[in-house]
N, C-alpha and C positions, 0 to 999 in steps of 0.2 A: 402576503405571498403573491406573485406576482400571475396571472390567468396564464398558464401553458395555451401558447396558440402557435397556426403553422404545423412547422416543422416536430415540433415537440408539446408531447400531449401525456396525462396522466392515465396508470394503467395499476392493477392491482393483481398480485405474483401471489398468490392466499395470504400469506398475515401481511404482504409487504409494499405500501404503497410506493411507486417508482415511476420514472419520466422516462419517456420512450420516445427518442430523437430520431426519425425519418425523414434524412436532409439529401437531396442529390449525393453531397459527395462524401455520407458515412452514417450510420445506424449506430445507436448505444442505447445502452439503458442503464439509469441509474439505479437505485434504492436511495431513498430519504435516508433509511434507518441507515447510518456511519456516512453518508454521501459517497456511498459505493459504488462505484461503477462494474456493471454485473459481466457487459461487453460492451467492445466496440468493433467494428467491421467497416475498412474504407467501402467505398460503391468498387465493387467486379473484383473485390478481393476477397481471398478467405479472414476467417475469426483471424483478430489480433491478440486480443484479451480471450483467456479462457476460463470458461466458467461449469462447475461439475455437473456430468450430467446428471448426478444425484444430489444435488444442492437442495437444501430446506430454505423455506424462503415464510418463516415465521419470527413473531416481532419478539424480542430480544434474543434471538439467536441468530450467531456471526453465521455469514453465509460464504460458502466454501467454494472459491473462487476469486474472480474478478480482480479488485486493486481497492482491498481493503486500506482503510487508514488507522495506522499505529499511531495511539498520542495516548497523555505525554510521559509512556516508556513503552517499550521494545521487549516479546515475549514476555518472560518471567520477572517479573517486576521486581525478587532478588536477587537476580542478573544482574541489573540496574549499577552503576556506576551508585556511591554513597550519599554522590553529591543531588544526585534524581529522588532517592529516596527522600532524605531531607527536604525535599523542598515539597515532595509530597504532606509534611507535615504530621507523618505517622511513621518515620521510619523503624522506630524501637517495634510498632507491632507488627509488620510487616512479615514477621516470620512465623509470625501464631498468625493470622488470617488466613479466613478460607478465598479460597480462589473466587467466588463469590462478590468479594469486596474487590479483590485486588485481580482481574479476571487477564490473560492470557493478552497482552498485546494494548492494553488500557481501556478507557473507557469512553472514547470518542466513535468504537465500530460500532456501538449497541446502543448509540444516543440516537434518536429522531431531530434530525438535522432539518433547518428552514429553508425551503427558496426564496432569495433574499432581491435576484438580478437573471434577465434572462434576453437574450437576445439574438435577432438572427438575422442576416444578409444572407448574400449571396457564397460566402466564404467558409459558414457554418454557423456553428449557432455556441452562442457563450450564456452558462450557466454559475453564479455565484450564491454558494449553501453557504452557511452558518450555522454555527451548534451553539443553538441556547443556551444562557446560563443556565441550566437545568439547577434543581434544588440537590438532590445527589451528588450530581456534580459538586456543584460550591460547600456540600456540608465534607464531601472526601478531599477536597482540593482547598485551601482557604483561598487563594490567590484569585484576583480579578483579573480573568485570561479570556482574550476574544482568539477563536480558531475562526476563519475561512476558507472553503474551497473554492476556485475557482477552476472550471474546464472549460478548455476549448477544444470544441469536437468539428474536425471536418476532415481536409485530407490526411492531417495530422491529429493526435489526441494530448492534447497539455493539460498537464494537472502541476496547481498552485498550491500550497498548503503554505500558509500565514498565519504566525504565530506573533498576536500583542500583549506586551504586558501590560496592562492598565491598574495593576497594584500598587502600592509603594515601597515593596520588598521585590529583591534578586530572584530570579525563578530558573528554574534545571530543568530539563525533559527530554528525552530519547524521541524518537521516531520515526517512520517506514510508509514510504509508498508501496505495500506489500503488492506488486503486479505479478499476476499468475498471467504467465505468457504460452498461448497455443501454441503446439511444435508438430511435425507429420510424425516423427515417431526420436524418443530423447535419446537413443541411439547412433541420430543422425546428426545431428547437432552441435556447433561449434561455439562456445562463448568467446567472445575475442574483446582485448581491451584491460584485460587481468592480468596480463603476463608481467612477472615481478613484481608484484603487487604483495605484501604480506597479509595473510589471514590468516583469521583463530580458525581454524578445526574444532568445531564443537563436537565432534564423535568421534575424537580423539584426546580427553580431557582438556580441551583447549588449550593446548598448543598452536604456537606461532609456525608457520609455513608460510613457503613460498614457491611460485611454479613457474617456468622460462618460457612452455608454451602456452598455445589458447586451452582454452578448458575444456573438454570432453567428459562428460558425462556416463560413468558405468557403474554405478553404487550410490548409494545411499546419499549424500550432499548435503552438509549444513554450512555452509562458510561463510563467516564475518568478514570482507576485505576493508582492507584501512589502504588511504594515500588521494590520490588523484586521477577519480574516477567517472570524468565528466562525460567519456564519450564511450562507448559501450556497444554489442553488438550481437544479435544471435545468427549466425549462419544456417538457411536451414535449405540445404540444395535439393531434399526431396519435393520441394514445394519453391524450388526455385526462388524461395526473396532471403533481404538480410532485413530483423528487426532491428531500429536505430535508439538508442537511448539516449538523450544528451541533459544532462542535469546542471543545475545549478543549489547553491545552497547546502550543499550535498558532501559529506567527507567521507562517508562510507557505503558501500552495500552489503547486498545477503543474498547468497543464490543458495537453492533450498530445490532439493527432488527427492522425495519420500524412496523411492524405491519400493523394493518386492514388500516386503515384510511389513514396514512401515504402510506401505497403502493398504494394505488389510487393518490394521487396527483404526484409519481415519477415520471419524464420522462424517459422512455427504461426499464419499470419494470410492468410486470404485477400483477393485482389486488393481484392474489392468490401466486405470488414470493416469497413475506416473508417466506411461510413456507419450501422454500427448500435451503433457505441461511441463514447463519451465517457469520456477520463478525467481526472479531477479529483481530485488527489493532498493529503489532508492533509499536510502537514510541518512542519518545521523546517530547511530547507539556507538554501546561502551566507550570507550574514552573521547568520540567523536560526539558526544552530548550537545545541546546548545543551553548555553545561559546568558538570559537575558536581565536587562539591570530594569530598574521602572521608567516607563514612557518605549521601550525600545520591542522589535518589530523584527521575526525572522521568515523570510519564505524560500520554503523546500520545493523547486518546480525538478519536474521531468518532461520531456516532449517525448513523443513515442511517434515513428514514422519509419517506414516499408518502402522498400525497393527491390 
């Protein structure tokens, strides 16, 4: 692991060791544990990334917030697409298992990730994690899979996620740049870049819709969008900027606001949270899966940048 120097130094959150980048043109911090990113803030702007302000920040618990990373499936792992299960190599038990084994989103948020590469100019500073073959890992997964993150954090925040097969068999997997994005109040708020786009309604027994304008936020929010969703937008006029998303790799998202009810039963999320996040998840789930053949290589980047 490479000596945090400069700009970026290591810092310890109670159970969670994490890299805390103080660079001229933008502040973040990660967690090891998933290579999460907790926040990031341009210099003379407000929070981009939002992070709870009741967040637990102990080691094997997902930390509620930030831009966690989904790998390699998306929520409910018997959600999953057949072809994900399958290649997890346990599909048949999948539905006797305790959440335990098969945990909410996979198993890459709760793994302690390496600092593999790190780097820094004048422009910002580039960090590249890796998630160990953990033994866990390779006894629930059989497949010989390298995951990397790479970020670059400066005026802008890019996040890499690379996905190799180094197996000799085909491999399937879902996945989520899950970004909980800070908003002045989700009231105010426009998602723009969705118009005619089909999505599942997941709290409408998933059902296929579709909607002609930008999105507006007044209820509960679970949606899968499917199509060509490369550029992306949050309007937020109380706070005068627009957040920018532009992805590659990418055939689906998820925008996800708990609401009233829902944010009372969250763990690490207070009652009234809802109304200062948004999140808008780059991916690839349900029929938007990637499957990779042996020797072959997938990466899911996002850039996030403010104006």
């Amino acid at each position: 692991m490479p000596t945090p120097a400069g700009p970026v130094s290591l810092c310890q959150l109670d159970g969670l060791t994490c890299l805390r980048v103080d660079h001229p043109r933008a502040t973040a911090l990660i967690a090891l544990q998933g290579a999460q990113v907790l926040s990031y803030t341009p210099a003379g702007a407000r929070p981009v990334i939002w992070l709870s302000e009741s967040a637990a920040f102990a080691a094997g618990t997902a930390v509620r917030g930030g831009v966690p990373v989904c790998w390699p499936w998306f929520g409910d792992v018997r959600r999953n697409p057949d072809t994900v299960q399958k290649s997890l190599g346990q599909a048949t038990a999948l539905h006797s298992a305790s959440p335990a084994e098969y945990p909410a989103h996979g198993w890459a948020r709760d793994q302690l990730w390496l600092l593999e590469k790190l780097h820094c100019d004048d422009q910002g500073v580039t960090l590249s994690l890796r998630l160990p073959r953990s033994v866990p890992l390779a006894s629930a997964w059989p497949m010989e899979v390298d995951l990397e993150l790479v970020l670059l954090i400066g005026d802008q925040l890019t996040l890499q996620l690379t996905t190799r097969n180094r197996s000799n068999a085909p491999i399937a997997f879902s996945q989520a740049l899950h970004s909980y994005f800070s908003v002045s109040h989700i009231n105010d708020v426009i998602v723009h870049g969705l118009e005619h786009c089909p999505y599942l309604d997941t709290l409408d027994e998933w059902q296929q819709k579709a909607d002609s304008k930008p999105l507006l936020i007044g209820q509960e929010t679970d949606r899968i969008y499917e199509g060509n969703l490369q550029t992306l937008s949050i309007e937020d006029p109380t706070w005068n900027r627009r957040i920018h998303l532009l992805s590659t790799g990418s055939r689906s998202a998820v925008v996800w606001n708990p609401w009233i009810e829902k944010a009372k039963r969250l763990s690490q999320f207070d009652d009234s949270a809802y109304q200062r996040m948004l999140c808008i998840e780059t991916a690839n789930v349900m029929k938007d899966y990637v499957q990779l053949d042996s020797g072959e290589s997938h990466t899911l980047t996002v850039t996030i940048t403010c104006d």
